[in-house]
Z-matrix of the N, CA and C atoms (Angstrom, degrees):
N
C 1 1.460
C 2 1.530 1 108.35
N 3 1.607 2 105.87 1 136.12
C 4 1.443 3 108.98 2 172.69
C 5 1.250 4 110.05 3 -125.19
N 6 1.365 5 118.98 4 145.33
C 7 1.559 6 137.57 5 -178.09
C 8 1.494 7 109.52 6 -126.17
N 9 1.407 8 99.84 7 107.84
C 10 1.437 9 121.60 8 168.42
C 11 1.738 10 107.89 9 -78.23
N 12 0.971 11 119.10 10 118.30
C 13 1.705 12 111.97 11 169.46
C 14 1.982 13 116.21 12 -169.78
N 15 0.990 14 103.05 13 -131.91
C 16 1.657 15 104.82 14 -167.83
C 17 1.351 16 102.68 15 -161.37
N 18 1.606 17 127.78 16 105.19
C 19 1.529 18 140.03 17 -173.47
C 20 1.624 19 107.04 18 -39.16
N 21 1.867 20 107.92 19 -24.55
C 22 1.797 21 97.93 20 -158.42
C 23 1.279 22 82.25 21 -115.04
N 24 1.248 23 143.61 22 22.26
C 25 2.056 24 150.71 23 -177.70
C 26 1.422 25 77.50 24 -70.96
N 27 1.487 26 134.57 25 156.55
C 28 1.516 27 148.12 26 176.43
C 29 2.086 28 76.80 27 -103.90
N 30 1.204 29 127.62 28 -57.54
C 31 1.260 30 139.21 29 -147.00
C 32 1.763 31 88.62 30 -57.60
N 33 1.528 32 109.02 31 -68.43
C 34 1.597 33 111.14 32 -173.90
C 35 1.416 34 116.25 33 -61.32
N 36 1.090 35 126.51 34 -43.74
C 37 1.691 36 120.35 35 152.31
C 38 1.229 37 116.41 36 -15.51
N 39 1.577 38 128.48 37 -99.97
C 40 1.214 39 122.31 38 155.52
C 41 1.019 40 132.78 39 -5.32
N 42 1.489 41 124.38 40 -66.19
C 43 1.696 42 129.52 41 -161.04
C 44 1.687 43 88.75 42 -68.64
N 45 1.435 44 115.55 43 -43.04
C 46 1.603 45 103.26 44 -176.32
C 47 1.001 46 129.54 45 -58.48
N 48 2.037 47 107.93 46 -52.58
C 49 1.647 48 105.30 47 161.01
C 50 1.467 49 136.22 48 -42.15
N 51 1.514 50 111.19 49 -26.14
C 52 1.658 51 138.85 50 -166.53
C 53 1.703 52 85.38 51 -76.19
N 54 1.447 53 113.68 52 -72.58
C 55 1.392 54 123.25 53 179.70
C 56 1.700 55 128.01 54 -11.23
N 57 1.959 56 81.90 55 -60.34
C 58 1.608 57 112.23 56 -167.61
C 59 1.698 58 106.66 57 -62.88
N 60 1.604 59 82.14 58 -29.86
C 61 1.993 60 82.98 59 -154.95
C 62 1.669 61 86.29 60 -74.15
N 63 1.156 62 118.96 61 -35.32
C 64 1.788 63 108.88 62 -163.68
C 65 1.499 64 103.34 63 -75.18
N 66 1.391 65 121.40 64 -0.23
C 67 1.463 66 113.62 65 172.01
C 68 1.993 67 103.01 66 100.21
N 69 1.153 68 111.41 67 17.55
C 70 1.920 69 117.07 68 176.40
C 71 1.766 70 95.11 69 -86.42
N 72 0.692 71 104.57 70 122.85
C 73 2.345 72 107.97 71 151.16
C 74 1.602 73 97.70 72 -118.16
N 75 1.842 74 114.02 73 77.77
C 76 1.393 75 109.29 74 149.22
C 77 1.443 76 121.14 75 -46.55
N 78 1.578 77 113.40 76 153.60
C 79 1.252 78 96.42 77 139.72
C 80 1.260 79 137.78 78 -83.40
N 81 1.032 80 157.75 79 146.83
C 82 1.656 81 168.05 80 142.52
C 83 1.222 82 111.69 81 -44.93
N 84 1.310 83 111.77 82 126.20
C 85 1.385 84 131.35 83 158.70
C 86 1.187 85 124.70 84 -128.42
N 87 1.464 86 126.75 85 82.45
C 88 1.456 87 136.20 86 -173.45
C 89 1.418 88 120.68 87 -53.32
N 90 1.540 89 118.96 88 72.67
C 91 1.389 90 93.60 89 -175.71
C 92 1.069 91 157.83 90 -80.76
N 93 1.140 92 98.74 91 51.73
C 94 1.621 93 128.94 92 -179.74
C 95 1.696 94 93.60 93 -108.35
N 96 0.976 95 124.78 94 -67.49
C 97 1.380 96 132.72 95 -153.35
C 98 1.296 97 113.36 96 -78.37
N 99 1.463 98 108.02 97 -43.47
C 100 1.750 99 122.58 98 -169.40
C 101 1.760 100 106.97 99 -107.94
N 102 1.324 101 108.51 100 -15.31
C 103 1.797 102 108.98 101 -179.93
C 104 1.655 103 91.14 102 73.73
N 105 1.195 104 82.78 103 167.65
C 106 1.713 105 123.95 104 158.25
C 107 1.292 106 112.68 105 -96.59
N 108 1.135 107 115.76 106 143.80
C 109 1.873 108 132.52 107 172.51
C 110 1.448 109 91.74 108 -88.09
N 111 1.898 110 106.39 109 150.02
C 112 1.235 111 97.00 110 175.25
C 113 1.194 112 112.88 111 -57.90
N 114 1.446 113 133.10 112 -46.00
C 115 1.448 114 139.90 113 -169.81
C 116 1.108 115 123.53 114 -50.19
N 117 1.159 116 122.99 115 -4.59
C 118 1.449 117 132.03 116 -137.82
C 119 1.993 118 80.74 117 -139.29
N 120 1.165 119 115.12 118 -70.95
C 121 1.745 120 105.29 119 152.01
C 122 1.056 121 122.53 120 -19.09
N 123 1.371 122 123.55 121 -61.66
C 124 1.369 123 141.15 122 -167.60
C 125 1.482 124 105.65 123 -52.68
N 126 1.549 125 112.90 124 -71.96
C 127 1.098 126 135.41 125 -175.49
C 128 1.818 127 115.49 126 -34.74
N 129 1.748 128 92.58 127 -45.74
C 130 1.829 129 103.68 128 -175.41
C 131 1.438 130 87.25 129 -71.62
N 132 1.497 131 125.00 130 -80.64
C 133 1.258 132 124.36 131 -177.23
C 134 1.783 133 123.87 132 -5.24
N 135 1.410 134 83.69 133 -52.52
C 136 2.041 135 95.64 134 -167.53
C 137 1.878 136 76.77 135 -82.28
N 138 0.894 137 146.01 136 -69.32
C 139 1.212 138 116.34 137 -169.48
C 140 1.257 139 147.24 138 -59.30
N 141 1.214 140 107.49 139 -32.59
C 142 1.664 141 113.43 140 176.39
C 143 1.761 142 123.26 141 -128.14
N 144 1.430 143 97.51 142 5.36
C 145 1.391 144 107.15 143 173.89
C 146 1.279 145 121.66 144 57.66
N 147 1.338 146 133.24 145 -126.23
C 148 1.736 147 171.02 146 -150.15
C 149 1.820 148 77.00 147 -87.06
N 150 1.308 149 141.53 148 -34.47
C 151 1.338 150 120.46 149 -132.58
C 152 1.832 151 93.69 150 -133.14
N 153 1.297 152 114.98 151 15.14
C 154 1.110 153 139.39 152 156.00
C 155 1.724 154 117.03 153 -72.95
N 156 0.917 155 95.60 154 -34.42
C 157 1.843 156 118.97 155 167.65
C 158 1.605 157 123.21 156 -58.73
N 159 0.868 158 125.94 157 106.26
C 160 1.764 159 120.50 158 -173.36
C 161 1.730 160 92.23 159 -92.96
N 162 0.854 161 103.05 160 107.71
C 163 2.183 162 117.46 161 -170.81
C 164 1.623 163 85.43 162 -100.66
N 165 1.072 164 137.31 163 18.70
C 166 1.754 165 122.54 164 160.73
C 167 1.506 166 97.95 165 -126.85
N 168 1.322 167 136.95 166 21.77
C 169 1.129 168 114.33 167 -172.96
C 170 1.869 169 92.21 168 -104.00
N 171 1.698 170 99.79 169 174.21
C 172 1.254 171 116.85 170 176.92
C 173 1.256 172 108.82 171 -49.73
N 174 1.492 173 128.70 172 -68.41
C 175 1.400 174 141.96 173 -174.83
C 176 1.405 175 121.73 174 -44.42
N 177 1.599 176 115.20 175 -37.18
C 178 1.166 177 129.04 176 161.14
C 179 1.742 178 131.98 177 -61.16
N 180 1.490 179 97.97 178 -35.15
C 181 1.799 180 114.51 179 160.68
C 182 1.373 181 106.42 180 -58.11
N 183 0.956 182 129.85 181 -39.02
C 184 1.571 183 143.94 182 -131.96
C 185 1.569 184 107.91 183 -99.48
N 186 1.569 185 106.89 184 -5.36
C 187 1.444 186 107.82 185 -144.10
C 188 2.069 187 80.15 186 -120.99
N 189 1.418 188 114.91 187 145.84
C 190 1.374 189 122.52 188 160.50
C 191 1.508 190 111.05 189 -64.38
N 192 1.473 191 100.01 190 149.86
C 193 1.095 192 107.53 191 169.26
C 194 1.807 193 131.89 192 -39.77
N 195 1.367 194 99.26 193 -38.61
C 196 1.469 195 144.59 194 169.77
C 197 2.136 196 93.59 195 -33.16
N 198 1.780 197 82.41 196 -81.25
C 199 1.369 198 92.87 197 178.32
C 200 1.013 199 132.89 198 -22.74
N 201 1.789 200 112.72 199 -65.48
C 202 1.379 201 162.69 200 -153.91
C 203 1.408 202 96.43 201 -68.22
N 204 1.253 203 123.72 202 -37.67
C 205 1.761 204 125.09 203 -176.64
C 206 1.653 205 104.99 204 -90.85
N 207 1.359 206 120.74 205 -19.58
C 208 1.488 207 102.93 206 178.14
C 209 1.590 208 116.64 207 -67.62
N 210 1.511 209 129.12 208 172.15
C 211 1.193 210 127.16 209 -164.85
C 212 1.584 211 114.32 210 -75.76
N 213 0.974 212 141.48 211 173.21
C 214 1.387 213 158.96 212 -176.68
C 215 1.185 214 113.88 213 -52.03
N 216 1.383 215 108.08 214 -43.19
C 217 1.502 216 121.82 215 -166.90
C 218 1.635 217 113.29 216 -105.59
N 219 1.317 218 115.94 217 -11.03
C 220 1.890 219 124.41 218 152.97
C 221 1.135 220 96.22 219 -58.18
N 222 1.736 221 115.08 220 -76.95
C 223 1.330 222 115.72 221 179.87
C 224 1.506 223 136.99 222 -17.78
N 225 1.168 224 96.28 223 -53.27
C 226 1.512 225 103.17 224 -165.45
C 227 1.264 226 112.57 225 -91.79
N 228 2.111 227 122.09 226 0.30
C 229 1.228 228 99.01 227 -147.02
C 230 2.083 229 75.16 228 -118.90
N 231 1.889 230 97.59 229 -1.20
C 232 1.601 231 103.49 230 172.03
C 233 1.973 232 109.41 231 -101.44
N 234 1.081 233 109.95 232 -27.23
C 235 0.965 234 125.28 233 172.75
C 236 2.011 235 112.80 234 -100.00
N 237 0.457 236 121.92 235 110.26
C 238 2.163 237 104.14 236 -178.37
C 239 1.930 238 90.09 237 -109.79
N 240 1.747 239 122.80 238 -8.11
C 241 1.523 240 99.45 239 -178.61
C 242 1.288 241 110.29 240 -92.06
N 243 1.707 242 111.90 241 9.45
C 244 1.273 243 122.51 242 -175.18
C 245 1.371 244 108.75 243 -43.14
N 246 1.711 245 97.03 244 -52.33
C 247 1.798 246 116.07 245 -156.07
C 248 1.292 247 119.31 246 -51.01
N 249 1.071 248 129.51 247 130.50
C 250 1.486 249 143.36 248 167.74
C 251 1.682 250 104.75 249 -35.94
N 252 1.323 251 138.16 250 130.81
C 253 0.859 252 143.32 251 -162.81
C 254 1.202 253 119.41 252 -148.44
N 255 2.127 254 122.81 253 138.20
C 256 1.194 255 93.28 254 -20.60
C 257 1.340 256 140.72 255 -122.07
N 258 1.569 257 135.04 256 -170.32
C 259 1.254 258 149.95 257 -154.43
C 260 1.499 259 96.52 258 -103.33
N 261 1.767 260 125.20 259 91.47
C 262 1.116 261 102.85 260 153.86
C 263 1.817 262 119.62 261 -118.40
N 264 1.590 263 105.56 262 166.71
C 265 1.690 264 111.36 263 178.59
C 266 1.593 265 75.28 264 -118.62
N 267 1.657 266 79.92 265 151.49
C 268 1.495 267 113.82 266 177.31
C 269 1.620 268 89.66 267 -150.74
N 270 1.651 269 113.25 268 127.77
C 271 1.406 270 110.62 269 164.87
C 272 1.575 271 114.21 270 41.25
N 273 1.301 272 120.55 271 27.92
C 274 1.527 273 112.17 272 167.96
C 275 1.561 274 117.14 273 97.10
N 276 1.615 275 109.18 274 -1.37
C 277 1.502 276 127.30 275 -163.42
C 278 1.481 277 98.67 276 -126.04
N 279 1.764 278 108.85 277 94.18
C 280 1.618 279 117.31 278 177.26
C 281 1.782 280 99.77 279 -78.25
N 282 1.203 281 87.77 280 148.57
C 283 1.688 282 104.12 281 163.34
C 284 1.705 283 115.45 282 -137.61
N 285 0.952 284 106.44 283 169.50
C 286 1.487 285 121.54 284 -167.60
C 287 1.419 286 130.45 285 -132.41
N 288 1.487 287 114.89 286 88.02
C 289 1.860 288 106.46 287 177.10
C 290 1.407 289 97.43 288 106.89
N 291 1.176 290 139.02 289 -179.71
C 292 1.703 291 166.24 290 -148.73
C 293 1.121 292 100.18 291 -113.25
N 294 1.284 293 153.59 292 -94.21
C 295 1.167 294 170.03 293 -56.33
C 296 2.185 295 101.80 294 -95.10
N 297 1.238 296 83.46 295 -179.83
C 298 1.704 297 92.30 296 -173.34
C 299 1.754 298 107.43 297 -69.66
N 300 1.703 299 129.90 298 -23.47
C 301 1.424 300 104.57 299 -173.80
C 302 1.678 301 101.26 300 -108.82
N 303 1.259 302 108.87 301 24.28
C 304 1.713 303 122.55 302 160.41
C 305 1.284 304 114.92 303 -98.50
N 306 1.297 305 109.55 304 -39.78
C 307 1.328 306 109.42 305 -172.31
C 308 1.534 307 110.40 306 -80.68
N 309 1.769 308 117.88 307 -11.23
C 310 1.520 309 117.92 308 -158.97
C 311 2.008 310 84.21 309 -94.19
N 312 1.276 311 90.86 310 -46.41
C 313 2.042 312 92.13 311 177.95
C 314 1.587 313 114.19 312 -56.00
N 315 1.328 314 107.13 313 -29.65
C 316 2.006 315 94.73 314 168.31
C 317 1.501 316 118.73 315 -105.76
N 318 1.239 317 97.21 316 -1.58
C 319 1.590 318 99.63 317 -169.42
C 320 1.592 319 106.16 318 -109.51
N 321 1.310 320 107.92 319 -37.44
C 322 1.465 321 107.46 320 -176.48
C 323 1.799 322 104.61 321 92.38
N 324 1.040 323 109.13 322 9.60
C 325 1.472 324 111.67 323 176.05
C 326 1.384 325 123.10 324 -74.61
C-alpha cells in the first residue's frame, strides 16, 4: 500500500492513524517533500482526472485564472499540493480523498 498525502494535511493524519489502527504500514509519499514520479502522476491522472485537483485548497486560490485552465497534469507536476488528498494504491486499486466508501475498503467499516 501507497499513500500519497502531506505530513501537516489534518485529512492524511487521520486516514494514517485510521490505517495504523486496522493493522496497514503504507508507505508515505509526502508530496511536498518526496514529489510524485511522473508515472505515478500519470497513474492518478488516468484515474481520476479533473478530480485529482483539490479546487478548495490554498494553492488553488492562489493560482490566476490563466493557471487554473492549464491541464491537471501541468498543474500538479508545478504545483504536486494541488492533489486531492489522500491518494492511495493498494494492489493496483487507486482511491481518492477520506470519505466513508474509502475508509469501508481499508478499514472494513
Amino acid at each position: 500500500m501507497r499513500f500519497f498525502g502531506l505530513k501537516s494535511c489534518d485529512t492524511c493524519r487521520k486516514a494514517l492513524k485510521a490505517l495504523a489502527g486496522a493493522g496497514h504500514a503504507p508507505d508515505v509519499i509526502d508530496v511536498r517533500k518526496d514529489g510524485v514520479s511522473d508515472a505515478d502522476q500519470a497513474r492518478i491522472i488516468a484515474a481520476f482526472g479533473d478530480a485529482a485537483l483539490n479546487r478548495a485548497s490554498t494553492t488553488w486560490r492562489g493560482l490566476s485564472d490563466a493557471q487554473k485552465a492549464a491541464n491537471p497534469a501541468t498543474l500538479l507536476a508545478a504545483h504536486p499540493t494541488l492533489m486531492k488528498r489522500p491518494v492511495i494504491e493498494a494492489d493496483g486499486v487507486w482511491t481518492i480523498g477520506w470519505k466513508a466508501d474509502v475508509q469501508a475498503r481499508y478499514l472494513g467499516t
